[in-house]
N, C-alpha and C positions, 0 to 999 in steps of 0.2 A: 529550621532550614526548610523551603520551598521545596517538595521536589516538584518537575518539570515533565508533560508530554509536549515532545515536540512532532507535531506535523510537518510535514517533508511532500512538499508541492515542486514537481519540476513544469516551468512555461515555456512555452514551444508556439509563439502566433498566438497570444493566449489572448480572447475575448475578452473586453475589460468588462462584460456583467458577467460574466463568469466567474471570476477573479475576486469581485465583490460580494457574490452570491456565496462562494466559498470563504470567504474571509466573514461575511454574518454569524456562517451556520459554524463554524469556531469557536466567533466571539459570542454565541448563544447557550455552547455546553456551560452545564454546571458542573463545578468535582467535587472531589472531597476535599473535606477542609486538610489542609499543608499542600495542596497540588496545586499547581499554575500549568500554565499551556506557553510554549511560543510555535510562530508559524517561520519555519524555513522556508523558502523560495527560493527556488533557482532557476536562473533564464539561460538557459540553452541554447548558448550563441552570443558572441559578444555585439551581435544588432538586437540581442534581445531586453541592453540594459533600460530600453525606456520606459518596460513594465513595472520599471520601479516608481514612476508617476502617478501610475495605478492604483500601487498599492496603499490603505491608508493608514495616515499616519497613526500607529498604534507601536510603541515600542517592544512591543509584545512580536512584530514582524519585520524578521531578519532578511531581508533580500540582496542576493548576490549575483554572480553571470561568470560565467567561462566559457570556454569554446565549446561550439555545439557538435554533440556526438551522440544524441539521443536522449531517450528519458531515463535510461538504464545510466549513463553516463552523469548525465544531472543529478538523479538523484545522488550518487554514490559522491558526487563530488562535493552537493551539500551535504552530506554527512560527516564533514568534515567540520561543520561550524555548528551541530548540534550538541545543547547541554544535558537534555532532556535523560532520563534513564529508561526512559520507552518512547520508539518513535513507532507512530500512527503516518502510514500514509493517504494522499488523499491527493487525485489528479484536481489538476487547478479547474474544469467542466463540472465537478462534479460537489455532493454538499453532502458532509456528516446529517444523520439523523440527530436530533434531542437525544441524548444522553449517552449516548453512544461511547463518549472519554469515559464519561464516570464508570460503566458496566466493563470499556475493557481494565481498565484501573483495578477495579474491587476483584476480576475473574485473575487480574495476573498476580494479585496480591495475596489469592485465597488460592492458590494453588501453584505446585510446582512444575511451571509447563514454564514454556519459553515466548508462545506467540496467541493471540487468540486473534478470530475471525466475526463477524456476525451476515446477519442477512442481508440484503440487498435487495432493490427495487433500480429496476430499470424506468428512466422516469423519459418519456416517446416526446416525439418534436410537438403532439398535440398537447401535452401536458401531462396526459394520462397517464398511468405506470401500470408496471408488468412483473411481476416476480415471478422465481422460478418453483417449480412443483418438488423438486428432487433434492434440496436440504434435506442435509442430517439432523439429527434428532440435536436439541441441546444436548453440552455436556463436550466431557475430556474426550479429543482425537488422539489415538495412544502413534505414538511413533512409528512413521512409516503406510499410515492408515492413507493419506493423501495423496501418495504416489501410488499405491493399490490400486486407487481408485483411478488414478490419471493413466495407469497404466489400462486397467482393464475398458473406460469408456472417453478415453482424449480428454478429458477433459477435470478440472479439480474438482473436488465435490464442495467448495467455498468458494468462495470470490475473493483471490488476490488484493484487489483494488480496498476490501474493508481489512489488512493486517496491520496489526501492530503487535510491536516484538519490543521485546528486551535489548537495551542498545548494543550491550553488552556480547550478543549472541548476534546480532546483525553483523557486528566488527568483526568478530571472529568467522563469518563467512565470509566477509570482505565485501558487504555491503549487495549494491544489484549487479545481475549479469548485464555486460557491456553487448547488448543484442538490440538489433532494429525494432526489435518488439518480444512480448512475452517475457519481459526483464521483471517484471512483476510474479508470476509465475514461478520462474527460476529460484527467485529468491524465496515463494512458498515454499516450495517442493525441498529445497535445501534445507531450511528450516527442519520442517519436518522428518527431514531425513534423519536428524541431531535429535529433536526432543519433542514432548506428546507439545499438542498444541486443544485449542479451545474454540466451542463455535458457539456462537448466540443466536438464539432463533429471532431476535428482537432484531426489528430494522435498523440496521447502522448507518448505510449510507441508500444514496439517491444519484443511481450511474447514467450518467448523464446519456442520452443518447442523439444525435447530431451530426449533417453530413460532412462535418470538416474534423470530426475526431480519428485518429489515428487507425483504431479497429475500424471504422467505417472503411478504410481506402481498399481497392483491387488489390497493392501490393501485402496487406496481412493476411490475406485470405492464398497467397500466391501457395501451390502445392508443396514447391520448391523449398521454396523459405520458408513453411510452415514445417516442413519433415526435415530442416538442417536447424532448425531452433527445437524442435523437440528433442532432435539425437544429444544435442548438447548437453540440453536441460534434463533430460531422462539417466544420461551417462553421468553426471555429475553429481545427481540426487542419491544414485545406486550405488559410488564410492563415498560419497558421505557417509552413507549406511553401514557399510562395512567398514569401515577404515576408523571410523571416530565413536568414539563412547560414546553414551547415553547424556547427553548436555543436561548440567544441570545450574541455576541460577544461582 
């Protein structure tokens, strides 16, 4: 039997080299041998079905659409057609690093944690990229260590955007939070809340950076909705805590 990572792409107005740039750097990982990959796609908005034209034909990529309600909304809704026993997400702007499947594969397989993360590189409109100074060390995030941290400096001490989790453990949070933004986040910080998780100091992804991406707009920056999407995300993460056991796979 094959088992499966499925990637979980929500499109929103999605640039079509974008789309293809993300659908390469997929079809480029190597795994272990018994794994396969398939790529989810959801278009966000029943005018969004035409990105299915887009996408190529590889039956490896499953594309679907329902009403649009955001990317927290997309995703949760494809997750409804995923086979996979780990889903990895990955916004359709943006592109896995080289091997990036196989290490989170081998770290969820070698260890009893629920989610692993790796590094990231911000990749600028000139080409050039940018990473950040302030990763953690390789190695097991023991539970609760990424709300610590969000709580004490705003912000996760991982990048949301490189998690893949157990699918197992994504269902029983009930997928992403239904938010204009930071639904990616939400679902860290949850995670985390339940069981240790895992960080790679090796480049996983390449986060696209461009003036039509969502984080780029005035309203994710807006005070407002930035301090009513963290009350939510903060509250929700601090009854997980308390409320539920120690998750275990």
């Amino acid at each position: 039997m094959t088992h499966l990572v499925s990637v979980v792409t929500p499109v929103y107005r999605g640039v079509p080299e974008y789309l293809v740039a993300a659908y390469e750097s997929i079809a480029a990982q190597e795994l272990p041998a018994g794994w396969g990959w398939e790529w989810v796609v959801q278009g966000d908005g029943l005018d969004q079905a035409g990105i299915g034209a887009v996408l190529p034909g590889d039956e490896r990529v499953r594309f679907g659409v329902g009403r649009h309600g955001g990317a927290g909304v997309a995703r949760t809704s494809a997750l409804g057609r995923v086979s996979g026993e780990l889903v990895k997400v990955l916004d359709s702007d943006d592109r896995l690093a080289a091997g990036v499947l196989a290490r989170d594969i081998a770290v969820l397989a070698d260890n009893d944690i629920g989610w692993t993360t790796s590094r990231a590189l911000d990749v600028l409109p000139d080409g050039s990229t940018r990473g950040f100074d302030h990763d953690p060390p390789e190695g097991v995030l023991a539970r609760g260590a990424v709300l610590a941290h969000w709580r004490a400096h705003g912000r996760a001490p991982v990048h949301p955007a490189t998690l893949c989790i157990r699918t197992d453990l994504l269902l029983a949070l009930g997928g992403w939070m239904g938010l204009p933004a930071s639904e990616d986040t939400g679902l860290l910080l949850a995670a985390d809340a339940v069981a240790d998780g895992y960080f790679s100091a090796e480049i996983g992804l390449f986060y696209r950076k461009w003036p039509g991406q969502v984080t780029g707009q005035a309203a994710h920056v807006d005070r407002g909705d930035v301090a009513a999407r963290h009350a939510v995300i903060g509250r929700r993460a601090e009854v997980l805590a308390r409320s539920f056991p120690h998750w275990r796979g």
